[in-house]
DSSP file (Angstrom, degrees, kcal/mol; ACC not computed):
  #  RESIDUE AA STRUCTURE BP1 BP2  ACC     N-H-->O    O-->H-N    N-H-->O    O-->H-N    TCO  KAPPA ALPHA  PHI   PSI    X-CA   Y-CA   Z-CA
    1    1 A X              0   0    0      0, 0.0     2,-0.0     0, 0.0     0, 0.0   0.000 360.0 360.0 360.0 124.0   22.1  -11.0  -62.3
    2    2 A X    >>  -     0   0    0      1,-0.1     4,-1.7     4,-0.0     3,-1.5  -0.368 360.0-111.0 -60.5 144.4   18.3  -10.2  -61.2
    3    3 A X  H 3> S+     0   0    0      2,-0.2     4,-2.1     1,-0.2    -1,-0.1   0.516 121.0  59.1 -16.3 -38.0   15.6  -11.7  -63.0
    4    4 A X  H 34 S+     0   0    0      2,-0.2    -1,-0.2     3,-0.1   130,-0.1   0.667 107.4  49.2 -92.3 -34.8   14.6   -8.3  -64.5
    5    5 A X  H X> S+     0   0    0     -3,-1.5     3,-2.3     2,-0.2     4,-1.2   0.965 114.2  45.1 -71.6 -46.8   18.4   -8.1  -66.2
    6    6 A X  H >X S+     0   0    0     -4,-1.7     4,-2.4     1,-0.4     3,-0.8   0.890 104.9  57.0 -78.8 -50.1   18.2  -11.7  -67.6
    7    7 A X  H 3< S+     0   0    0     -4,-2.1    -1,-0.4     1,-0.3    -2,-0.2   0.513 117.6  38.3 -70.7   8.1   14.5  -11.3  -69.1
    8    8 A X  H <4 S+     0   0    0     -3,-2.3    -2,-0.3     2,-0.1    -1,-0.3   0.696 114.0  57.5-105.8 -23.1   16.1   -7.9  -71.3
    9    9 A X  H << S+     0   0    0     -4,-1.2    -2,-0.2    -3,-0.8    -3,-0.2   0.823 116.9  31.5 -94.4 -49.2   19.4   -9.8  -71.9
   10   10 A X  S  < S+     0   0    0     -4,-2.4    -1,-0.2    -5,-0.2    -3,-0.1   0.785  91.7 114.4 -77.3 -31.3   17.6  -12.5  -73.5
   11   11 A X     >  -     0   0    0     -5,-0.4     4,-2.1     1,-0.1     3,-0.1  -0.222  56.1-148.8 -67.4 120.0   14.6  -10.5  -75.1
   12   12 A X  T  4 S+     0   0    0      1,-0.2     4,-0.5     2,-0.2    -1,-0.1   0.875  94.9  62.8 -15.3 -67.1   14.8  -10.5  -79.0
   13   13 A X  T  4 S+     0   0    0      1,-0.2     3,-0.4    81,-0.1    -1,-0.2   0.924 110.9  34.3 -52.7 -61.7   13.3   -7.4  -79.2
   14   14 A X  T >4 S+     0   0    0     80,-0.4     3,-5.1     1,-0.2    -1,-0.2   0.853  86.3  92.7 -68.2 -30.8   16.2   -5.6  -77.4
   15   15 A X  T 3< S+     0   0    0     -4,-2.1    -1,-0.2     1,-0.3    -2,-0.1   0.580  87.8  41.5 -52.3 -18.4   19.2   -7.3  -78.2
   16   16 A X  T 3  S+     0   0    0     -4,-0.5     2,-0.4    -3,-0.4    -1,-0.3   0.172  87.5 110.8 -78.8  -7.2   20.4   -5.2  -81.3
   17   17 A X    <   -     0   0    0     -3,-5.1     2,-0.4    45,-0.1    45,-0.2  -0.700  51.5-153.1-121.6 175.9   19.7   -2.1  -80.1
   18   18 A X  E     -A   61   0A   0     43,-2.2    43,-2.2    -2,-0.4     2,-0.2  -0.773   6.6-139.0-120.4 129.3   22.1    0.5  -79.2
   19   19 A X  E     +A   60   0A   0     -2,-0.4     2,-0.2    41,-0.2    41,-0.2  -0.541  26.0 156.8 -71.5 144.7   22.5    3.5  -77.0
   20   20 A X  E     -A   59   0A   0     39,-0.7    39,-1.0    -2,-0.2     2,-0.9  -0.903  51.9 -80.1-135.8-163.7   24.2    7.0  -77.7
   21   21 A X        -     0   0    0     37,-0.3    37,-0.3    -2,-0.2    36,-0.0  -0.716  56.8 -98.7-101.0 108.7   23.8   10.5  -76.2
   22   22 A X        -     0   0    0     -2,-0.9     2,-0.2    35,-0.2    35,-0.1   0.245  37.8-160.6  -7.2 161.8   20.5   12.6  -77.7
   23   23 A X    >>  -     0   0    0      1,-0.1     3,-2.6    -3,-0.1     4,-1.1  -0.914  33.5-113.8-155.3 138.5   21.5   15.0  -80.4
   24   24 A X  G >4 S+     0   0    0      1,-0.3     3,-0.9    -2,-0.2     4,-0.3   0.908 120.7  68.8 -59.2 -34.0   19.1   18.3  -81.4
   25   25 A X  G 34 S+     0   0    0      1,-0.2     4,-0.5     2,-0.1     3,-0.4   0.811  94.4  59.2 -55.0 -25.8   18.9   16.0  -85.0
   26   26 A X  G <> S+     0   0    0     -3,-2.6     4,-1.4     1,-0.2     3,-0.4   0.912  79.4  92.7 -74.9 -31.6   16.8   13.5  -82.6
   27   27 A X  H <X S+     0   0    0     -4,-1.1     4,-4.3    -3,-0.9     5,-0.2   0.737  82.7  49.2   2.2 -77.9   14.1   16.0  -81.7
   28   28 A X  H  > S+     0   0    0     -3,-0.4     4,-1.4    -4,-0.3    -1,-0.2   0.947 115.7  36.6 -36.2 -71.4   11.9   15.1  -84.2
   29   29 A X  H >> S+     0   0    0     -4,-0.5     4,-1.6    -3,-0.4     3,-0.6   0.920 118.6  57.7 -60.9 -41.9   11.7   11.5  -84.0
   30   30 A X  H >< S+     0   0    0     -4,-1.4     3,-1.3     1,-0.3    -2,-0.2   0.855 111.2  44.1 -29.7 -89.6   12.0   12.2  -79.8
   31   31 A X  H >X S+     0   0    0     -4,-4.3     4,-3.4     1,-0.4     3,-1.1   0.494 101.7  66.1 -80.8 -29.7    8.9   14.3  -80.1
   32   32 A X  H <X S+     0   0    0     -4,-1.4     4,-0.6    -3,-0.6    -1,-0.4   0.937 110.8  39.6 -66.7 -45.9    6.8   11.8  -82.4
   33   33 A X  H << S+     0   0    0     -4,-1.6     4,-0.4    -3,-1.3    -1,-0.3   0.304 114.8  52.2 -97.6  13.6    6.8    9.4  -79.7
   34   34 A X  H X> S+     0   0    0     -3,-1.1     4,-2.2     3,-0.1     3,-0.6   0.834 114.7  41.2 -66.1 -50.1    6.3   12.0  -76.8
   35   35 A X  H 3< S+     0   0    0     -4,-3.4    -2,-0.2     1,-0.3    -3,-0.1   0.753 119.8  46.2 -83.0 -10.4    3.4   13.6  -78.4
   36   36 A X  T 3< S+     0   0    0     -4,-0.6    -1,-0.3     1,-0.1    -3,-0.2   0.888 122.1  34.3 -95.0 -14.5    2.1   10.0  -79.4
   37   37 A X  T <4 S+     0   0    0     -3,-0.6     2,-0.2    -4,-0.4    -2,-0.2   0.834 113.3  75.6 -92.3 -28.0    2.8    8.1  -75.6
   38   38 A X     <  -     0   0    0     -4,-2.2     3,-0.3     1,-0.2    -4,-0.0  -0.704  57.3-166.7 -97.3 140.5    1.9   11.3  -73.7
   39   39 A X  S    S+     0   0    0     -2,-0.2     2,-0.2     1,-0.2    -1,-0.2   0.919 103.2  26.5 -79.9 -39.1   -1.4   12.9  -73.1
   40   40 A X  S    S-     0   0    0    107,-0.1    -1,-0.2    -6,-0.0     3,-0.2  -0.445  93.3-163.3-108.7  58.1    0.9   16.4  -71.9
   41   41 A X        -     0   0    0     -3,-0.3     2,-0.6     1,-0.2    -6,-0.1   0.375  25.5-103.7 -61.2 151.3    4.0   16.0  -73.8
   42   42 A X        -     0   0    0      3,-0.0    -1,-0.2   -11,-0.0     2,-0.2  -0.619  42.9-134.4 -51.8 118.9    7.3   17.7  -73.3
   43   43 A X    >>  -     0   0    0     -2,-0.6     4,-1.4    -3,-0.2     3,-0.7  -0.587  28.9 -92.0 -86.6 161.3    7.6   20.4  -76.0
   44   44 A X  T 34 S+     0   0    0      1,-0.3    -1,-0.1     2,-0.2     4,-0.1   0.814 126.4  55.1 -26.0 -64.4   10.8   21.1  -78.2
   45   45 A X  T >> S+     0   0    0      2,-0.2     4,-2.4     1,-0.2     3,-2.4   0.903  97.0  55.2 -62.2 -41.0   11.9   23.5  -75.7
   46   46 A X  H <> S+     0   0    0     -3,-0.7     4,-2.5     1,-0.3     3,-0.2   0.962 112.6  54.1 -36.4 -57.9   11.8   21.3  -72.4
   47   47 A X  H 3< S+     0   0    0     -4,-1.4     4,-0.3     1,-0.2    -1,-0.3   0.404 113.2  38.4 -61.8  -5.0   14.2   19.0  -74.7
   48   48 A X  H <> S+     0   0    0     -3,-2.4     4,-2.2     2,-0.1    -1,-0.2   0.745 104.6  59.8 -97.6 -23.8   16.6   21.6  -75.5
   49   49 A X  H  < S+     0   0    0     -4,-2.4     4,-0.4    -3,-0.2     3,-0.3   0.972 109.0  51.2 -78.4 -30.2   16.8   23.2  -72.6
   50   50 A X  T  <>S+     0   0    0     -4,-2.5     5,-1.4     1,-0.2    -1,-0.2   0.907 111.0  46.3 -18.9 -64.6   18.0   19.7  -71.4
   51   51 A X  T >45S+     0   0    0     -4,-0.3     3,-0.8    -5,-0.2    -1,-0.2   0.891 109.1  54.9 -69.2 -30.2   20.4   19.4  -73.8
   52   52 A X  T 3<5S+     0   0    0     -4,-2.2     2,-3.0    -3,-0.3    -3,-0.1   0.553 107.7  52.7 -59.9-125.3   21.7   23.0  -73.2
   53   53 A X  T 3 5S-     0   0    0     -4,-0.4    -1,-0.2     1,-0.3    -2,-0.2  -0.049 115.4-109.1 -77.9  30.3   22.2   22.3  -69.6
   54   54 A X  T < 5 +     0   0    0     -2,-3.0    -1,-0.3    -3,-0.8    -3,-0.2   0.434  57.7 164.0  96.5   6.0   24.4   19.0  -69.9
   55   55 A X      < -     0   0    0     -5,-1.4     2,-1.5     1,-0.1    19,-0.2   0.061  54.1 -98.6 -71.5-170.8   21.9   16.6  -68.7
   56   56 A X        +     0   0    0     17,-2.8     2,-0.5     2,-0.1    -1,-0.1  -0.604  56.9 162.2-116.7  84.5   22.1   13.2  -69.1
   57   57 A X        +     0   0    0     -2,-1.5     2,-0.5    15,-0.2    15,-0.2  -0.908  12.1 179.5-117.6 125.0   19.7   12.6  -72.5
   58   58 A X  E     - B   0  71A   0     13,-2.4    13,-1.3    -2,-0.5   -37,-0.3  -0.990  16.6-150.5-135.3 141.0   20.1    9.2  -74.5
   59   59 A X  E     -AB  20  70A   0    -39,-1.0   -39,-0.7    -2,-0.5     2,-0.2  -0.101   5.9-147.8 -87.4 168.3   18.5    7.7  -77.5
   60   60 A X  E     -AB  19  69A   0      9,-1.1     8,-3.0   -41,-0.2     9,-1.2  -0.898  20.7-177.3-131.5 111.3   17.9    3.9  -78.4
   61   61 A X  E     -AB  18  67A   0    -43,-2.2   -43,-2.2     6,-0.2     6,-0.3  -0.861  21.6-129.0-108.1 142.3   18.0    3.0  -81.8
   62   62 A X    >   -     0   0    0      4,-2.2     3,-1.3    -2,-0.3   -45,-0.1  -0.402  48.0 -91.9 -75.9 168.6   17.4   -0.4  -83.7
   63   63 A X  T 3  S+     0   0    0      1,-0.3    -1,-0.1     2,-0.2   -46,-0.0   0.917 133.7  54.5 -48.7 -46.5   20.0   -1.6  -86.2
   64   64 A X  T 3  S-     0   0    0      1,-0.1    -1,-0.3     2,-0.1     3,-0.1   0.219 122.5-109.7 -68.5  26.4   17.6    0.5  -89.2
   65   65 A X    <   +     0   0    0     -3,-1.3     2,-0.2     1,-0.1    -2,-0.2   0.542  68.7 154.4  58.9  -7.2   18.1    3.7  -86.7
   66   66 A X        -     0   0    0     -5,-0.1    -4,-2.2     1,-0.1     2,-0.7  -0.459  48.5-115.2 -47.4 120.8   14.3    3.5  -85.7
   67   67 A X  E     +B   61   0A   0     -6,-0.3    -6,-0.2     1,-0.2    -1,-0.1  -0.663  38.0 175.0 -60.8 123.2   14.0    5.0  -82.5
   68   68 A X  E     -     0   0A   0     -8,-3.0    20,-2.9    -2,-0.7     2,-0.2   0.604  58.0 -28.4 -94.2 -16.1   13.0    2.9  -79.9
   69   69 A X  E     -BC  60  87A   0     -9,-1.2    -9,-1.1    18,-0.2     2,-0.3  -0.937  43.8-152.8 171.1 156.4   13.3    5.0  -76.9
   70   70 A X  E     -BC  59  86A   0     16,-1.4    16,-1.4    -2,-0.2     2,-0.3  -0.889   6.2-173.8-129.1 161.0   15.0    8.0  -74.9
   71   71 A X  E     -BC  58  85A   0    -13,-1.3   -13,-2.4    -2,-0.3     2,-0.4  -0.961   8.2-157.0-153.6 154.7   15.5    8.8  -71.5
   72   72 A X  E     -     0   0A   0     12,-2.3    11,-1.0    -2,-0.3    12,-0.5  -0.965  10.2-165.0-121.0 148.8   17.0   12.3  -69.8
   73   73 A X  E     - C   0  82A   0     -2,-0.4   -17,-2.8     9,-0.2     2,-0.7  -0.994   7.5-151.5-133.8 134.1   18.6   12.2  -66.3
   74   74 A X  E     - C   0  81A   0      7,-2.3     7,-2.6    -2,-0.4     2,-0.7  -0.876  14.7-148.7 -85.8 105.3   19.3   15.4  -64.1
   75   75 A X  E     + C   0  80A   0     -2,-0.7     2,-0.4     5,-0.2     5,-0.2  -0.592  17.6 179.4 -99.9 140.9   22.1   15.0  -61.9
   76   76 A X  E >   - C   0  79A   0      3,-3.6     3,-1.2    -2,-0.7    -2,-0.0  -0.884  62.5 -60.3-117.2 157.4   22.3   17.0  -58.2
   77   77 A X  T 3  S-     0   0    0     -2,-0.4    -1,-0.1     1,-0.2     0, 0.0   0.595 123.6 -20.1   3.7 -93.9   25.3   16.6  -55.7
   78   78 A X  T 3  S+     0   0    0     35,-0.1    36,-4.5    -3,-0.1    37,-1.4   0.355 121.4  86.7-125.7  22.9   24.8   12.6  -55.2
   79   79 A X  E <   -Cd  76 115A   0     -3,-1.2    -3,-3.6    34,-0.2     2,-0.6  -0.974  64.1-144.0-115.8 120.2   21.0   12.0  -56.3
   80   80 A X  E     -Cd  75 116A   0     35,-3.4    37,-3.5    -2,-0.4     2,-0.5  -0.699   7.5-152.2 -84.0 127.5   20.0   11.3  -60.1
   81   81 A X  E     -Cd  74 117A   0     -7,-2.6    -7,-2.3    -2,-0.6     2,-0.9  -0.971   5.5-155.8 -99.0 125.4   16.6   12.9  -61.1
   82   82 A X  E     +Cd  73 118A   0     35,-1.0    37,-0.5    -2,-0.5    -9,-0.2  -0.939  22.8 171.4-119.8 101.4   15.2   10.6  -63.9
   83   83 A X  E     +     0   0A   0    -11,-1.0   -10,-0.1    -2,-0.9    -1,-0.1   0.074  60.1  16.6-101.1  20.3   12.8   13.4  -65.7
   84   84 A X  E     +     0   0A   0    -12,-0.5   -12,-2.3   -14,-0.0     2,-0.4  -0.446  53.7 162.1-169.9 120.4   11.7   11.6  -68.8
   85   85 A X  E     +C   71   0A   0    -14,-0.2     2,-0.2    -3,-0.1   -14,-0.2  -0.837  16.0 162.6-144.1 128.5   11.9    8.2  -69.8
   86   86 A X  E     -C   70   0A   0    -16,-1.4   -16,-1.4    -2,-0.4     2,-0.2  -0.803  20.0-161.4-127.3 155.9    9.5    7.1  -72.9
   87   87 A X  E     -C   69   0A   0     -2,-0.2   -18,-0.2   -18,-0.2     5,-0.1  -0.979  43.9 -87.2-132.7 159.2    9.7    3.8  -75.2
   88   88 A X        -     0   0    0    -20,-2.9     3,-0.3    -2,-0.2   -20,-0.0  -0.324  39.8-112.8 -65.7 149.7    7.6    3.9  -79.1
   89   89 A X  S    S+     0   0    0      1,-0.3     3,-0.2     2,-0.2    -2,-0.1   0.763 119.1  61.0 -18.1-105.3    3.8    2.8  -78.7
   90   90 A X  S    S+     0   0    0      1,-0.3     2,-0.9     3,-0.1    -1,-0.3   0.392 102.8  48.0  48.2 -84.5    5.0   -0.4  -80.9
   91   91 A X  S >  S+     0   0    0     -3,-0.3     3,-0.9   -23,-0.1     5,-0.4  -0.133  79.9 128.1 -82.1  33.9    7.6   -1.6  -78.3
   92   92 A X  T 3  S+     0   0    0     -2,-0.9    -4,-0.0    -3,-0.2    -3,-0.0  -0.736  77.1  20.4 -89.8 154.3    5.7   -1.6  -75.0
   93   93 A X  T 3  S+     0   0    0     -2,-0.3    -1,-0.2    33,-0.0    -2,-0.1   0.438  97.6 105.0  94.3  24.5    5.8   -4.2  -73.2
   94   94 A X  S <  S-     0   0    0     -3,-0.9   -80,-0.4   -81,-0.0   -81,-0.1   0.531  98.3 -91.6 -93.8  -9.9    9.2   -5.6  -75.0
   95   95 A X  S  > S+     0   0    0     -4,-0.1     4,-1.3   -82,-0.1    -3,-0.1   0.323  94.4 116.8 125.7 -42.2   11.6   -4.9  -72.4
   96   96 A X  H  > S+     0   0    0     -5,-0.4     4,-1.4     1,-0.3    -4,-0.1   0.838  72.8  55.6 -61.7 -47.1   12.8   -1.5  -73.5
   97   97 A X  H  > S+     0   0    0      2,-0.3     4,-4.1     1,-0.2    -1,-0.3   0.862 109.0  41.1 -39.3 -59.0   11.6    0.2  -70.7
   98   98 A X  H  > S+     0   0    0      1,-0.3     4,-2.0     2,-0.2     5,-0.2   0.784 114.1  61.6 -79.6 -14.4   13.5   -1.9  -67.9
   99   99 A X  H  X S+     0   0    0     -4,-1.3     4,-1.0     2,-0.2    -1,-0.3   0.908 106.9  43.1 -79.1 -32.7   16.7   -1.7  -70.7
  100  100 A X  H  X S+     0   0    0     -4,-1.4     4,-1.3    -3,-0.3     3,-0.4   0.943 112.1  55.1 -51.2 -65.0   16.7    2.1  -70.5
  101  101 A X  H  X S+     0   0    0     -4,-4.1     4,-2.2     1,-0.3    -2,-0.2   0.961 107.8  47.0 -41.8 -49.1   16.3    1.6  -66.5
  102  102 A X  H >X S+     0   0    0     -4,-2.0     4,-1.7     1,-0.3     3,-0.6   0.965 112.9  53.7 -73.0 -39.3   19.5   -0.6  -66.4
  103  103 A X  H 3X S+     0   0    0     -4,-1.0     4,-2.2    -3,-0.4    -1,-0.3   0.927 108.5  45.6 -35.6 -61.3   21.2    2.2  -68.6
  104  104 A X  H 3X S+     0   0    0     -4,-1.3     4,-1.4     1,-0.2    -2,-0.2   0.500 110.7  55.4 -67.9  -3.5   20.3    5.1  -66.2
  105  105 A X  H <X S+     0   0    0     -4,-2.2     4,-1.2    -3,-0.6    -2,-0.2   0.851 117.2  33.5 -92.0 -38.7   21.5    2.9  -63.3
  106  106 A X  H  X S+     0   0    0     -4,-1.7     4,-2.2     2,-0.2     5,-0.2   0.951 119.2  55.6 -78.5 -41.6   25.3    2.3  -65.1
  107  107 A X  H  X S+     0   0    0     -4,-2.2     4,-1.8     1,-0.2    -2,-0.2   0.959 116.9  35.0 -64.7 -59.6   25.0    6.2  -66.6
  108  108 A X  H  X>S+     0   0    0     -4,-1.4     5,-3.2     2,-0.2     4,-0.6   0.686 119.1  49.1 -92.9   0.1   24.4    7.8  -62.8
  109  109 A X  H  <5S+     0   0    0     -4,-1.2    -1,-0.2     3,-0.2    -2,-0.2   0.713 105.4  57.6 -93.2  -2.8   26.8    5.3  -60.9
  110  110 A X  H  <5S+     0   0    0     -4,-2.2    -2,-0.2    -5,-0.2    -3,-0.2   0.927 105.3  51.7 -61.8 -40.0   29.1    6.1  -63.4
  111  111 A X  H  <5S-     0   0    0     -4,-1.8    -1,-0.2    -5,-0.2    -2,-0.2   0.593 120.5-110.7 -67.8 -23.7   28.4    9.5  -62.0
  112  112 A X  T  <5 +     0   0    0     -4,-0.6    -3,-0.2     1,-0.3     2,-0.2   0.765  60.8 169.0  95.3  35.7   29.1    8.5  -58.7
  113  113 A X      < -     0   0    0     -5,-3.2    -1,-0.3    -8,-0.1   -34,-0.2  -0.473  27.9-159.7 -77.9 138.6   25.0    8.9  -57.9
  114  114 A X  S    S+     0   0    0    -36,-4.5    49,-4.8     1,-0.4     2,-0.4   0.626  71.6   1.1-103.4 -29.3   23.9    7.4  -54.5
  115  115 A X  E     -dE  79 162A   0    -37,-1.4   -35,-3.4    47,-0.2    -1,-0.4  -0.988  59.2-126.0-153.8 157.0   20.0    7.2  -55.8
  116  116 A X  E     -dE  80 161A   0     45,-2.7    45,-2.0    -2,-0.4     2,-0.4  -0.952  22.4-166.8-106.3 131.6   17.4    7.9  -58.6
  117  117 A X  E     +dE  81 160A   0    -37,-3.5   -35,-1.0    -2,-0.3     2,-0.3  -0.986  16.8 169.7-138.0 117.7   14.4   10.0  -57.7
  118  118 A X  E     -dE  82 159A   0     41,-1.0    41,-2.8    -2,-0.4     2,-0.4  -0.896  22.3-145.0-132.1 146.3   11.5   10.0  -60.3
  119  119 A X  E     + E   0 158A   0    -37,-0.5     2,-0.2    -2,-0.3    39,-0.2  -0.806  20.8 171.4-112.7 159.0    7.7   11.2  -60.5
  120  120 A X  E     - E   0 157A   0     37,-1.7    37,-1.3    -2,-0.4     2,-0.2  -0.678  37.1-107.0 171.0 158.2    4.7    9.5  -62.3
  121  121 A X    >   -     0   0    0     -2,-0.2     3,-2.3    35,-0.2    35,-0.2  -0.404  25.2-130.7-104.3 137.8    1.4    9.9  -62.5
  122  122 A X  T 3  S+     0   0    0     33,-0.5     6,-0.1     1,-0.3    -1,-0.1   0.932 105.9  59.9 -62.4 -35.4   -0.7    7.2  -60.6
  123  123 A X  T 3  S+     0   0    0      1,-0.2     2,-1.5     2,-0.1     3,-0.3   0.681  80.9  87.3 -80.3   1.8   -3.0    6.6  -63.8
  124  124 A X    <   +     0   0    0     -3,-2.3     4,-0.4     1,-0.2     5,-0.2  -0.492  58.6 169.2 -98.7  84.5    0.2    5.6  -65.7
  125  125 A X    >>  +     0   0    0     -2,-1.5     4,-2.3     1,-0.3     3,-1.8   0.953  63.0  68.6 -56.1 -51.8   -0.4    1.9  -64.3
  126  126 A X  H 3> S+     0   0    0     -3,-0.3     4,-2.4     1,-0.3    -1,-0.3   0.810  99.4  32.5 -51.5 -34.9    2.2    0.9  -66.7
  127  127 A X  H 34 S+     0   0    0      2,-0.2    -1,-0.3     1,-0.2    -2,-0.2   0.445 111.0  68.0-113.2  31.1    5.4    2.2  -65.8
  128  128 A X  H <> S+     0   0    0     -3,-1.8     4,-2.4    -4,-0.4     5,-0.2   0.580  99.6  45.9 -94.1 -30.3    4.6    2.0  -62.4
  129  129 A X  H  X S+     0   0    0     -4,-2.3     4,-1.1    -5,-0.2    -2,-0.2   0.867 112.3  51.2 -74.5 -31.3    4.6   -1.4  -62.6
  130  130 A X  H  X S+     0   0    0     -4,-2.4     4,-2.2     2,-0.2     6,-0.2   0.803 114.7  54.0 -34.0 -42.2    8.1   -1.1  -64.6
  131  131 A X  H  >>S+     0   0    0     -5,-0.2     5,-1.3     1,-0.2     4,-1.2   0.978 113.8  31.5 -81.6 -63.1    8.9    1.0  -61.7
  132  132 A X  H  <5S+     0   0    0     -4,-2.4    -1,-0.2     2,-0.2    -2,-0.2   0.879 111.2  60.9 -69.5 -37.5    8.2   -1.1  -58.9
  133  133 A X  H  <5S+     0   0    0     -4,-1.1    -1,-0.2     1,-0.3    -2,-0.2   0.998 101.1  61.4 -43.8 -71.5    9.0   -4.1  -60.5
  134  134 A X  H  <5S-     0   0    0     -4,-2.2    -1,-0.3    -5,-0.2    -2,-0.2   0.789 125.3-100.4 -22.6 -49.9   12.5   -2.6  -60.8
  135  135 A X  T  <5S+     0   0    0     -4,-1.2    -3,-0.2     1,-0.2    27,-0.2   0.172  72.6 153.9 132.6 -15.5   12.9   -2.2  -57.3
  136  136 A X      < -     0   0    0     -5,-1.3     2,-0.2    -6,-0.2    -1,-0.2  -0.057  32.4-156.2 -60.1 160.7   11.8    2.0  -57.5
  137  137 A X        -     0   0    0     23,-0.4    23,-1.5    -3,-0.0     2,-1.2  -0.942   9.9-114.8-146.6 106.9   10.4    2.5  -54.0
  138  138 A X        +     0   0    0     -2,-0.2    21,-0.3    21,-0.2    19,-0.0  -0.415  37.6 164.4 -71.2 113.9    7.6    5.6  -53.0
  139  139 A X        -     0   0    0     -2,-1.2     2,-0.2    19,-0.1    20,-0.2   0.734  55.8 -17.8 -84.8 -22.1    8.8    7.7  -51.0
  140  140 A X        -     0   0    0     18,-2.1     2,-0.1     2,-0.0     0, 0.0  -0.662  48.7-126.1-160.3-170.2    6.3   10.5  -51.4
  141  141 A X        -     0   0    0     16,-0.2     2,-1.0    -2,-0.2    16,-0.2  -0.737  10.2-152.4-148.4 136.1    3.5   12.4  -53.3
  142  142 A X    >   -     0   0    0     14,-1.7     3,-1.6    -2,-0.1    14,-0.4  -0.829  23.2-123.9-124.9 138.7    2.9   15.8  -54.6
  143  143 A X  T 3  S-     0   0    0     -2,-1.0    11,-0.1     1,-0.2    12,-0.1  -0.182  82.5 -12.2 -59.4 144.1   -0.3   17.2  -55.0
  144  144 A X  T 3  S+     0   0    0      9,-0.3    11,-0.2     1,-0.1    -1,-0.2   0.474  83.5 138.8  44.1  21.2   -1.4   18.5  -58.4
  145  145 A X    <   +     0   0    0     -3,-1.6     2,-0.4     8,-0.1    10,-0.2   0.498  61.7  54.2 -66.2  -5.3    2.2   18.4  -59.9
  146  146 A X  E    S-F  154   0B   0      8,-2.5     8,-4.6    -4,-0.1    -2,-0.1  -0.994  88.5-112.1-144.1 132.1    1.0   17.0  -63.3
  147  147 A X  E     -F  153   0B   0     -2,-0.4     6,-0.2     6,-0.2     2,-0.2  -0.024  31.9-173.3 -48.6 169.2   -1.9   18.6  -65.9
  148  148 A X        -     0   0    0      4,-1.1     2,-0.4     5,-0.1     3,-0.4  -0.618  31.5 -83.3-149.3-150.7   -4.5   16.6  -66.1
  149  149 A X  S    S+     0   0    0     -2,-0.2     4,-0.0     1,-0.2  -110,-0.0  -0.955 108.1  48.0-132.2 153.5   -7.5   17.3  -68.7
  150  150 A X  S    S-     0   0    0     -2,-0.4    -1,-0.2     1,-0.1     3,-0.1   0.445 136.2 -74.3  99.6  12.4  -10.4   19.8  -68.0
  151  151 A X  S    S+     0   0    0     -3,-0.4     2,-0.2     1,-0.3    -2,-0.2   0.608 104.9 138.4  59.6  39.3   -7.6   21.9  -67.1
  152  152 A X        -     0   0    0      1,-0.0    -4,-1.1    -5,-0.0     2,-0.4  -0.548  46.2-122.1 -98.1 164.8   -7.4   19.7  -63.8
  153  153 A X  E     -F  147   0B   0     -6,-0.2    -9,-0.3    -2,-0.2    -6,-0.2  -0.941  11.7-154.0-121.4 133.2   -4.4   18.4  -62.2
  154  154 A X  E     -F  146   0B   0     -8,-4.6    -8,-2.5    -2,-0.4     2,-0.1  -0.650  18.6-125.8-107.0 174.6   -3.0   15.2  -61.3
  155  155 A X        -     0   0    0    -11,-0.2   -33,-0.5   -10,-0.2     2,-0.3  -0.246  21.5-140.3 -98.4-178.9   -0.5   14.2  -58.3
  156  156 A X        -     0   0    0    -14,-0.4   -14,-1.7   -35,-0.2     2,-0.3  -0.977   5.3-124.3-157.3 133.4    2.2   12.6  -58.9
  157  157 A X  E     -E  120   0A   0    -37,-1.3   -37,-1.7    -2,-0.3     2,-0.4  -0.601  23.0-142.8 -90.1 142.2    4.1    9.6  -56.8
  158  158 A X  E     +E  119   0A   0     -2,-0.3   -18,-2.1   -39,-0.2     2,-0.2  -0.854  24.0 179.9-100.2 140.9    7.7   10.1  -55.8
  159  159 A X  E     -E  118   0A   0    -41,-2.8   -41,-1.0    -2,-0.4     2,-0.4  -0.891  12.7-158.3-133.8 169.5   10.0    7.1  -55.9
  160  160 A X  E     -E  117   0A   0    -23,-1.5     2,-0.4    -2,-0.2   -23,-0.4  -0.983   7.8-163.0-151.9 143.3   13.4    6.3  -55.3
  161  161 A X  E     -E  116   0A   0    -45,-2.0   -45,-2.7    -2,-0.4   -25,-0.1  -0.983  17.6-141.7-136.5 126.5   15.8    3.7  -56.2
  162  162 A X  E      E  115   0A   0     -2,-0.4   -47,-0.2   -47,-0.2   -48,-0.1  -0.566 360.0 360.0 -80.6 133.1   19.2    3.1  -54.1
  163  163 A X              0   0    0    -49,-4.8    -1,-0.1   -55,-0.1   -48,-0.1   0.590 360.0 360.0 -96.2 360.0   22.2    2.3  -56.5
């Protein structure tokens, strides 16, 4: 077990809470902590049409059903695309994050996924250090892929993580 499993396997904060698969009833709460962690949020529709097209969208709830966190995964032939993965304000820096990661790693080798290939935005220090930490690797950048405010656009680093 890596270091990275053991400190979420021990952490307080996580040990009660429980995954299942998004539901349109989650929306709401889903969307109060987009709009509150994101400067450019996913709107309602990005999150349905996910869930209309089968992707791979799962809550975290504490024992009182608070949501703690979601993540959605797009799967192509033998690569997982990780295209959202948020935890509440509240809970940063608990764990949650790298407990979601270790989720989407059983969810797409369950899938029989060779790698996970994710964007973020270089000013989002934090879950690039979640990212790397993980083991997440850059492979890339693409220019101007993400708004940015003043109607400007920011790049956005590609990574990749071998399962």
């Amino acid at each position: 077990m890596s270091a990275i499993h053991k400190v979420v396997a021990e952490s307080p904060a996580s040990s009660s809470l429980l995954f299942a698969r998004m539901q349109v009833g989650d929306l709401p709460e889903v969307l109060a902590i987009e709009n509150d962690v994101y400067p450019h949020p996913w709107s309602r529709g990005n999150f349905l049409d996910s869930l209309y097209s089968g992707y791979e969208a799962w809550t975290l709830r504490d024992p009182a059903r608070m949501l703690a966190g979601y993540f959605l995964v797009m799967l192509a032939v033998d690569e997982a695309h990780l295209l959202n993965i948020s935890v509440r304000r509240d809970l940063h820096g608990k764990g949650i994050g790298r407990m979601q990661l270790d989720k989407v790693v059983e969810v797409v080798k369950e899938k029989g996924m060779t790698s996970i290939l994710l964007e973020v935005r270089p000013s989002n220090l934090r879950a690039l250090a979640v990212y790397k930490q993980y083991g997440f690797e850059q492979i890339g950048v693409r220019k101007g892929y993400y708004p940015a405010g003043d109607n400007g656009r920011e790049d956005a680093i590609v990574m990749r993580f071998h399962v």
